[in-house]
C-alpha positions as CSV (number, residue, x, y, z in Angstrom):
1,X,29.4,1.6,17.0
2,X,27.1,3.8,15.2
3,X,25.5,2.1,12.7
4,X,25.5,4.0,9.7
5,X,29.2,3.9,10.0
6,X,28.8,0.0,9.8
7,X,29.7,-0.3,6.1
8,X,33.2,2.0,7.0
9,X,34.3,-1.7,9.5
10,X,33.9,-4.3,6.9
11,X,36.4,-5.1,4.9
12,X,38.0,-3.0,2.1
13,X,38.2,-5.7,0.0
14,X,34.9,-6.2,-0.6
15,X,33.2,-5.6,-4.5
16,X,30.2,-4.5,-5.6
17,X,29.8,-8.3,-7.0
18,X,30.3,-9.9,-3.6
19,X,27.7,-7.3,-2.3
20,X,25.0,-7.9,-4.6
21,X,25.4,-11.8,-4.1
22,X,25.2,-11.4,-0.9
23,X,21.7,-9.9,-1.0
24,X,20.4,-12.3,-3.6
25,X,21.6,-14.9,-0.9
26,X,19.4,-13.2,1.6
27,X,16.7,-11.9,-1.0
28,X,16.6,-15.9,-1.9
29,X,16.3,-17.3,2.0
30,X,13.4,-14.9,2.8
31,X,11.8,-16.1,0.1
32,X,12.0,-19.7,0.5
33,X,11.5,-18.8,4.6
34,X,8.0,-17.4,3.6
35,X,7.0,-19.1,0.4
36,X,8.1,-22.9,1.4
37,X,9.0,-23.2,5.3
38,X,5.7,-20.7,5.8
39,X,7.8,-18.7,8.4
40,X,6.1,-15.4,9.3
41,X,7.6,-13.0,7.4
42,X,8.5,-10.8,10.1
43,X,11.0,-13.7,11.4
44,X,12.3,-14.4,7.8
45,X,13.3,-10.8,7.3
46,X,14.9,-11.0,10.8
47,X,17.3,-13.8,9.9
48,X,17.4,-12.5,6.1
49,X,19.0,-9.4,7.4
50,X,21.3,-10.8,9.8
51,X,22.6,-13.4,6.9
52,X,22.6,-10.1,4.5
53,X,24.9,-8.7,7.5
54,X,27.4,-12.0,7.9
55,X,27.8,-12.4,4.1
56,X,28.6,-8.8,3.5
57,X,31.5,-9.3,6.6
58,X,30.3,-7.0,9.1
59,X,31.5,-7.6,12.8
60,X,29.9,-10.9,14.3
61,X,28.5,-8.0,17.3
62,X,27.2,-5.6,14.9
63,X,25.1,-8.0,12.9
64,X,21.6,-6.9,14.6
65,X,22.3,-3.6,15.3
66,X,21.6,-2.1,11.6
67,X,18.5,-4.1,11.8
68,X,16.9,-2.8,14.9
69,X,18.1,1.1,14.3
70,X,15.6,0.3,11.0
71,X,13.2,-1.1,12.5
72,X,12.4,1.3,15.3
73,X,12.7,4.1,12.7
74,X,10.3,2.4,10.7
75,X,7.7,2.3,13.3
76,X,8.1,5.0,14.6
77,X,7.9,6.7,11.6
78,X,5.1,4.7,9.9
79,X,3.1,2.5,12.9
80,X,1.8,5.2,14.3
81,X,0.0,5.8,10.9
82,X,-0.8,2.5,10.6
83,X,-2.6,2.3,13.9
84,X,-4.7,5.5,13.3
85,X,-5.7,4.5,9.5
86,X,-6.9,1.4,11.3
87,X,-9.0,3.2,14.1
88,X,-10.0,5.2,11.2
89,X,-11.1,2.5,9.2
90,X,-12.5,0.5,12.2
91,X,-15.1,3.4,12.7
92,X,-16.1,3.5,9.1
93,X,-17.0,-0.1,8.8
94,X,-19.1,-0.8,12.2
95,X,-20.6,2.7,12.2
96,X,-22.1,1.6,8.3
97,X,-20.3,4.4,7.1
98,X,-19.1,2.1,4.3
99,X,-22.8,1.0,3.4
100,X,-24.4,4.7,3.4
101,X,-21.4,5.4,1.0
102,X,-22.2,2.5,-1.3
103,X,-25.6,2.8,-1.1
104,X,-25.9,6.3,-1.8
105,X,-23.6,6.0,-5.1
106,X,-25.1,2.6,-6.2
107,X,-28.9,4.3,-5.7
108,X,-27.7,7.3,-8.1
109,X,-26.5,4.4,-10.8
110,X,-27.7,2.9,-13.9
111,X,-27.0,-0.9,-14.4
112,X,-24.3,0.2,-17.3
113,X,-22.6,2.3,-14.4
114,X,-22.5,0.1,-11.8
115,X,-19.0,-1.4,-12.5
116,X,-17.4,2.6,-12.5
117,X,-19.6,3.1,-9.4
118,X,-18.2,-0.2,-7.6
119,X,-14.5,1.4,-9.0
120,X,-15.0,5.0,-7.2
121,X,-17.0,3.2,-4.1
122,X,-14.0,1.2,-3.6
123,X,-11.7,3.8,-4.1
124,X,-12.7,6.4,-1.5
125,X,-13.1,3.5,0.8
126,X,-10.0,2.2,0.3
127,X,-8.6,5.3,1.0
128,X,-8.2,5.1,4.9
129,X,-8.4,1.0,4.8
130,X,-6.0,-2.2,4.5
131,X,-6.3,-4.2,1.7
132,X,-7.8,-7.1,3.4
133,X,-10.1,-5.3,5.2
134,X,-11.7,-3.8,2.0
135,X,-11.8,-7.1,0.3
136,X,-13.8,-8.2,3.2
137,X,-16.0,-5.2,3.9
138,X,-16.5,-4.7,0.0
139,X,-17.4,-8.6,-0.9
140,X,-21.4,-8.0,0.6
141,X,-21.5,-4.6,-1.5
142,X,-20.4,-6.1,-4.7
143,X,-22.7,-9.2,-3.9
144,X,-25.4,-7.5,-3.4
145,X,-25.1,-4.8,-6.2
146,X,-24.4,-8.1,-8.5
147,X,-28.0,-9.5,-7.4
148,X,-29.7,-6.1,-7.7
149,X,-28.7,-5.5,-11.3
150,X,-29.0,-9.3,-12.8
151,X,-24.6,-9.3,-13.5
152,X,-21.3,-11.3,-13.0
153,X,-19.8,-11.0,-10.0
154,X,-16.7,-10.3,-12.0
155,X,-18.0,-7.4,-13.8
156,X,-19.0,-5.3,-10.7
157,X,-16.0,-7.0,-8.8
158,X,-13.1,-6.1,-10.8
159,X,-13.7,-2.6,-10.6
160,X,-14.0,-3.3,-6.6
161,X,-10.7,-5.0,-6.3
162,X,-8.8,-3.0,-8.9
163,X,-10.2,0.1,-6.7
164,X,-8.9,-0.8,-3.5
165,X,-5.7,-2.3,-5.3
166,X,-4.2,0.6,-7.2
167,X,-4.4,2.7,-3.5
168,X,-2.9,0.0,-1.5
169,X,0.1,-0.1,-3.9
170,X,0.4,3.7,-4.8
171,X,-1.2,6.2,-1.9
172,X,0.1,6.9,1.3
173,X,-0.9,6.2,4.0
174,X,-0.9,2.6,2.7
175,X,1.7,0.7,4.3
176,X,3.7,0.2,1.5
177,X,4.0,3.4,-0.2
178,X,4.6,5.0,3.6
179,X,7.5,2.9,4.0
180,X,8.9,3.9,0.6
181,X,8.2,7.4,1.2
182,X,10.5,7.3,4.5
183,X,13.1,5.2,2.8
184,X,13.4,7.3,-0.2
185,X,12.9,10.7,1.9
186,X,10.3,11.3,-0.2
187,X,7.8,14.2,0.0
188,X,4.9,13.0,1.2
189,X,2.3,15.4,-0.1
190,X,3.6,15.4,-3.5
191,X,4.2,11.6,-3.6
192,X,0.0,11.8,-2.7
193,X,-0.8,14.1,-6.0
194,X,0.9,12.0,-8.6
195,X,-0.2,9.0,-7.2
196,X,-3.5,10.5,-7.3
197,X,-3.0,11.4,-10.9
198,X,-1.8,7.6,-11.8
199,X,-4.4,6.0,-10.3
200,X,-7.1,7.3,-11.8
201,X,-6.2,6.4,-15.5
202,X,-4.8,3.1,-14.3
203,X,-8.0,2.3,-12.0
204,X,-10.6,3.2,-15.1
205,X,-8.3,0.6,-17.4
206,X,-7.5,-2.5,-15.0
207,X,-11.4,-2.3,-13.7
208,X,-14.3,-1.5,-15.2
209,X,-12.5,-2.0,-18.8
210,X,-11.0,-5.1,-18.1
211,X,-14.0,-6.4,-16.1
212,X,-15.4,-6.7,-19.4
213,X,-13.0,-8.8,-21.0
214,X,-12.1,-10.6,-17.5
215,X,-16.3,-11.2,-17.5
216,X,-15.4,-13.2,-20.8
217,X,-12.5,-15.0,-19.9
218,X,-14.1,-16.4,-17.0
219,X,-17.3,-17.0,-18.2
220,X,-20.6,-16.5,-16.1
221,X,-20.1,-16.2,-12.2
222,X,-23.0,-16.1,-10.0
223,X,-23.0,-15.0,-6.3
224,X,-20.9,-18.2,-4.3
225,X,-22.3,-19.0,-0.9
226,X,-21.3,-16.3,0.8
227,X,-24.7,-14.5,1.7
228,X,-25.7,-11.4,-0.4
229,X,-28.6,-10.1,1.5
230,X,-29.6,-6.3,1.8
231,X,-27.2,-5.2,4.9
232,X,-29.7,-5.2,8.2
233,X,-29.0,-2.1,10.2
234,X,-31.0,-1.0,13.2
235,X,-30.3,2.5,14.7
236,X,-29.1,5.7,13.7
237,X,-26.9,5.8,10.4
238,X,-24.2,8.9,9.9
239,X,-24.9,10.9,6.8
240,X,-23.2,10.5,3.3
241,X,-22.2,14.1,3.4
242,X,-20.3,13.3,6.9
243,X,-18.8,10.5,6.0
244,X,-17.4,11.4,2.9
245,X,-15.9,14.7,4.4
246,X,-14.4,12.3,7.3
247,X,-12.4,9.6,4.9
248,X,-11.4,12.7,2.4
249,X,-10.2,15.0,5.4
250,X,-6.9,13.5,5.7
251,X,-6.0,13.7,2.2
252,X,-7.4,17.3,1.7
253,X,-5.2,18.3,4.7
254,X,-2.1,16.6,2.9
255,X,-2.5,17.9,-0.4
256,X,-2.8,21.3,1.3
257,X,0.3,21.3,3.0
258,X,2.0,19.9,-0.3
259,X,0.2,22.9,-2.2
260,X,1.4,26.0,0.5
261,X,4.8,24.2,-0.3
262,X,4.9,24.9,-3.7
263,X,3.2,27.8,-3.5
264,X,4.4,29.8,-0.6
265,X,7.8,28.2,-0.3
266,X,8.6,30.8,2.8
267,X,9.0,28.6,6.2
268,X,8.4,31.8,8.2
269,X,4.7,32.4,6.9
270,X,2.3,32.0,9.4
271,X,-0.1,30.2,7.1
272,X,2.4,27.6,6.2
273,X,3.4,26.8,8.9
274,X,0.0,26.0,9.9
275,X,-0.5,23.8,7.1
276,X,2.8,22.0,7.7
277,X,1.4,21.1,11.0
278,X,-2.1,19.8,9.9
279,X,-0.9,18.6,7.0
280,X,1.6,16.5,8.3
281,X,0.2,12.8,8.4
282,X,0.3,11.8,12.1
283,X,-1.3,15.2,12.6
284,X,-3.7,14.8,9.8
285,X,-5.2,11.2,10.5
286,X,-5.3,11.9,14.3
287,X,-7.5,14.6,13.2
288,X,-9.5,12.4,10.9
289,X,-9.9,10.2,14.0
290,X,-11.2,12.1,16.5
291,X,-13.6,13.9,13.6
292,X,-15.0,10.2,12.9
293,X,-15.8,10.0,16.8
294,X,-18.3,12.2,16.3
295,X,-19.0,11.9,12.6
296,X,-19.3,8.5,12.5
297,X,-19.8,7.0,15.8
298,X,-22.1,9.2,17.9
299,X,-23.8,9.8,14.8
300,X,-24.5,5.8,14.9
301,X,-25.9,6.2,17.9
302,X,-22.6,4.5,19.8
303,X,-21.8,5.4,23.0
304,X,-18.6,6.9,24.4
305,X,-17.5,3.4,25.6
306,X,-18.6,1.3,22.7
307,X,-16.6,4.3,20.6
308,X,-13.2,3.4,22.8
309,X,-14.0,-0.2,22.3
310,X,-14.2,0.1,18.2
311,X,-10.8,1.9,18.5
312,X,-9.1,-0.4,20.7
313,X,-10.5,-3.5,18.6
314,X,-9.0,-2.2,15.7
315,X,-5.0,-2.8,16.8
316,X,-5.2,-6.1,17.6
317,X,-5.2,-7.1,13.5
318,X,-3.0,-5.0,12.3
319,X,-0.2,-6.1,14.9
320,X,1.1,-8.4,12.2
321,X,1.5,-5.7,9.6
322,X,3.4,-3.5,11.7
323,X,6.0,-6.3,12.8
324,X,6.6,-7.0,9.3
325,X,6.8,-3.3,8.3
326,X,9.0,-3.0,11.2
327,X,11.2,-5.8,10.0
328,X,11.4,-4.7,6.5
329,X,12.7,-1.2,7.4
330,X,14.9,-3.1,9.0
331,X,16.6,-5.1,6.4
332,X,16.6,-1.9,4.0
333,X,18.3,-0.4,7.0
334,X,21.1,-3.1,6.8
335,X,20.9,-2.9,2.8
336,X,22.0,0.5,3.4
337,X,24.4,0.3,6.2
338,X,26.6,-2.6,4.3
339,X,26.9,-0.8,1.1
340,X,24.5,-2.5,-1.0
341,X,22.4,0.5,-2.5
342,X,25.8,1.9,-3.2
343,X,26.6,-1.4,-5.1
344,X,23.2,-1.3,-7.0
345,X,23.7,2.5,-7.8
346,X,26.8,2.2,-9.1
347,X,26.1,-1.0,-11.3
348,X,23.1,1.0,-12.6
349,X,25.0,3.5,-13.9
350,X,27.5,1.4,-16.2
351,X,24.1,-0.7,-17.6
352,X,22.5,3.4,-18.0
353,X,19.2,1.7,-16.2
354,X,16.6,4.2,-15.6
355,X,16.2,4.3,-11.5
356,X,12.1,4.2,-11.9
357,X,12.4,1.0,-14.1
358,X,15.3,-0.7,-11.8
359,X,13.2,0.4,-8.9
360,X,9.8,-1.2,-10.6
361,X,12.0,-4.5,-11.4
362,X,13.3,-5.0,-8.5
363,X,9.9,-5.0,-6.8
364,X,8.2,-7.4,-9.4
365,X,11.1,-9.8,-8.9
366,X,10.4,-10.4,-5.0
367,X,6.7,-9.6,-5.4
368,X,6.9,-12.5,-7.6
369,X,9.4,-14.7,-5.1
370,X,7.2,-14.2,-1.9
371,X,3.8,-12.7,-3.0
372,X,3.5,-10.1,-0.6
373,X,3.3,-6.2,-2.3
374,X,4.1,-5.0,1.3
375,X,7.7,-7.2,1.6
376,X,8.7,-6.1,-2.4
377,X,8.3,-2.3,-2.0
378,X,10.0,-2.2,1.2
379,X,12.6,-4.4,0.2
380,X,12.8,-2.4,-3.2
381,X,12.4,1.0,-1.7
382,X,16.2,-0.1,0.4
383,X,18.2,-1.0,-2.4
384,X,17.4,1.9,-4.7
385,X,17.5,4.4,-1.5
386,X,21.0,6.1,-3.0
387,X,19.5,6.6,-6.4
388,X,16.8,8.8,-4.7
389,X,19.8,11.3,-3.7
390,X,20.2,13.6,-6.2
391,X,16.7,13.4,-7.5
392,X,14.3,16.1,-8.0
393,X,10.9,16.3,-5.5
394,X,9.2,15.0,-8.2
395,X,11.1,12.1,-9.1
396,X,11.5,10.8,-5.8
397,X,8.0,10.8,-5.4
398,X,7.8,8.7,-8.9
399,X,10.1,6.8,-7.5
400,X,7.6,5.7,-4.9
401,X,5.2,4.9,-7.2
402,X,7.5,2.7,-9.6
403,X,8.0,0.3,-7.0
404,X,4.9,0.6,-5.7
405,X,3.9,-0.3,-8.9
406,X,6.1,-3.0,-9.3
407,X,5.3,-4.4,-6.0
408,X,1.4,-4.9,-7.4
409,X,2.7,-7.4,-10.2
410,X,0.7,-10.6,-10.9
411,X,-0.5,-11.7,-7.6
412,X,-0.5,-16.1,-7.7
413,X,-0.6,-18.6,-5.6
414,X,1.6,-17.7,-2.8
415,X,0.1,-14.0,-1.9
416,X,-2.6,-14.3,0.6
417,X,-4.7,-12.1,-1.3
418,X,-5.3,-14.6,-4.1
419,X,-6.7,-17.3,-1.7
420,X,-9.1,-14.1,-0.2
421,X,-10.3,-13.3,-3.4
422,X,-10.9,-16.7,-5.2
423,X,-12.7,-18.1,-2.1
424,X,-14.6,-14.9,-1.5
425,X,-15.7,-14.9,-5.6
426,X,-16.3,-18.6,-5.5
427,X,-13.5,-18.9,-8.5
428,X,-11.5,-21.7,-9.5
429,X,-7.7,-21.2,-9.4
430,X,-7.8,-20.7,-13.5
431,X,-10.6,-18.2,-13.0
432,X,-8.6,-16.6,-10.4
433,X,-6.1,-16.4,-12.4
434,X,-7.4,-14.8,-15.6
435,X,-9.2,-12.3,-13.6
436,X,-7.4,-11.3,-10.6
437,X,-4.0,-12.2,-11.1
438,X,-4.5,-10.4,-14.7
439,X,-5.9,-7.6,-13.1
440,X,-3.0,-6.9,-11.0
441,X,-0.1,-7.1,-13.8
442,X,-2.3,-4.7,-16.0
443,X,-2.2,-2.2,-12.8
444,X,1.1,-2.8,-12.3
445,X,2.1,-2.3,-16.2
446,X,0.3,0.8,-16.6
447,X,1.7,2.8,-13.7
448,X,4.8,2.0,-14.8
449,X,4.2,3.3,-18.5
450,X,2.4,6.5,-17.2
451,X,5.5,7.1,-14.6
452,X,8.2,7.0,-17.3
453,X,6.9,9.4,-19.6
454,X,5.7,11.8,-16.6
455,X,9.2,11.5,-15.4
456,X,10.3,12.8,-18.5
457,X,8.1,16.0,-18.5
458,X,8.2,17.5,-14.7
């Protein structure tokens, strides 16, 4: 049986009500799968999607088959750009690409701009990197630039953390929002632009603004143990210039292809045509990659082997993330096939919800439940899918960023990033608390009330 024709063999009886119980069922066993058993979420959202499946009454041999059409769309579609934003961001940390960046910006810096300069560091660095992995290549940076101008830690690492934040959550290619842009057949390019233009006001208000209320709340916060000496580097360094054209080129190339779009709008031009290609993600990160061979690594001074051995070290972590991406495309993929985005449409439309603010509630609601921003704007992304339909371009891609958004709200205690952060920052949970996990909502609270009215206007 084909399954996207698995919702036309369960049984006509069924209701919207019995649908949408069915996926709080399996909404509710992930979470208690992840947040209390500690199963890894790729297995909860295995057996979460095969209960979503059994309660919904499809056939007892068709209750995995939804699940692994989704999840080998889903990595095929987005593991592949996983894997090369990885290599990408492999490269750019063991070549010191990330320290000639910061140090370049930080030298160029008065001590009353080092928390905006520790926001735009982090945000062109987050640009090709995971979360994690900028928390823990950006931890020594902000240490160090906390020591060199006599602050708080919290004051120059807000700004880090909100930085790399408000990309992971709204710009592709960040797991997250890739995901959401296949699920919702988003545009990509034009998903990148307004997520651009959101980010910026919401990074300059949840970091260095807040850092200085967030400097109050938790009172003075020295370097913890963690060692925040000058970086030692020996060799050959690449150039600022270099590197900054490297980590930008993927984006430019995107934007580009976004921009011939609009503006040619004839498939038969040559130039377009072009630009679709390049622009195109997998095209334009593989490019990105093999530039930063060159760019990054033989300018460091690596050789060709030590280059293959920094790339091939860099898919060994994200292994994990792709599982669970995988798994999460497929549970949207059985949201869809058993009628629940139908369900959710349709009960949206009697209560006259707005899809951006379903989309961004849904997402705080199991962002809040498991703690992982990845899980809540897949999971979201599936069950508002068939209010994407008849949506402009534009509000698709809004659509993307509301649950992104949403997926970002009030990190606690059972996201991974919480633990990362407090024991990087040397913070007590009530510090952690008041600083990060405030930090978080006010990103996830202002993207949503710049979305709405921008919805409203293009």
């Amino acid at each position: 049986m084909n399954p996207h024709h698995l919702a036309a063999a369960l049984p006509h009886a069924h209701s919207d009500g019995r649908l949408l119980l069915a996926t709080l069922l399996s909404i509710g066993v992930i979470v208690l799968a992840i947040s209390k058993l500690k199963l890894h979420p790729f297995l909860a959202l295995t057996v979460g999607s095969g209960l979503l499946a059994a309660l919904a009454g499809a056939p007892f041999d068709q209750l995995t088959t939804s699940f692994a059409t989704g999840f080998g769309a889903t990595v095929t579609s987005v593991g592949l750009l996983i894997g090369l934003g990885a290599m990408l961001g492999k490269l750019l940390a063991d070549s010191g690409g990330a320290n000639i960046i910061a140090d370049t910006v930080l030298a160029r810096s008065s001590k009353r701009l080092l928390p905006w300069a520790m926001a735009l560091i982090a945000a062109v660095l987050g640009l090709p990197l995971f979360f994690e992995i900028g928390v823990v290549l950006l931890i020594p940076i902000v240490l160090l630039v906390a020591r060199r101008g006599n602050m708080s830690v919290i004051r120059v690492g807000i700004p880090a953390l909100a930085g790399l934040s408000v990309l992971h959550g709204l710009i592709p290619p960040h797991p997250g929002p890739l995901v959401a842009v296949d699920a919702l057949k988003a545009n990509l390019g034009v998903t990148l632009a307004l997520g651009l233009l959101i980010a910026v006001p919401t990074l300059i208000i949840a970091g260095p603004l807040f850092a200085r209320v967030a400097e109050r709340w938790v009172g003075p916060l020295t370097a913890p143990q963690v060692v925040a000496a000058e970086p030692e580097r020996s060799g050959p360094a690449p150039s600022f210039g270099a590197v900054l054209a490297t980590i930008l080129l993927p984006v430019v190339l995107m934007l580009a292809k976004a921009l011939a779009d609009v503006a040619i709008d004839n498939p038969k031009d040559h130039a377009q045509r072009i630009l679709d290609f390049i622009g195109s993600p997998l095209i334009a990160l593989l490019l990105a990659v093999l530039l930063a061979m060159l760019t990054l690594g033989r300018a460091a001074g690596f050789s060709k082997a030590r280059i293959s051995e920094t790339v091939a070290s860099s898919l060994g972590p994200i292994a994990g993330i792709v599982f669970i991406v995988g798994a999460g495309g497929g549970f949207k993929q059985t949201l869809v096939d058993v009628g629940v985005g139908d369900a959710v449409s349709h009960w949206a439309g009697k209560l006259h919800i707005s899809a951006l603010l379903l989309g961004w509630l849904i997402a705080v609601l199991i962002r809040l439940a498991t703690g992982s921003a990845t899980v809540a704007t897949i999971t979201a992304a599936g069950i508002v899918a068939p209010l994407a339909a008849g949506m402009s371009t534009s509000h698709t891609a809004l659509l993307v960023l509301a649950v992104g958004a949403g997926s970002l709200f009030f990190s606690h205690v059972n996201d991974a990033g919480f633990w990362l952060v407090k024991e990087y920052f040397g913070m007590s949970v009530g510090q952690t608390l008041k600083s990060w996990s405030v930090m978080e909502t006010i990103i996830s609270v202002v993207a949503i009330a710049l979305i709405l009215p921008l919805s409203l206007i293009i």
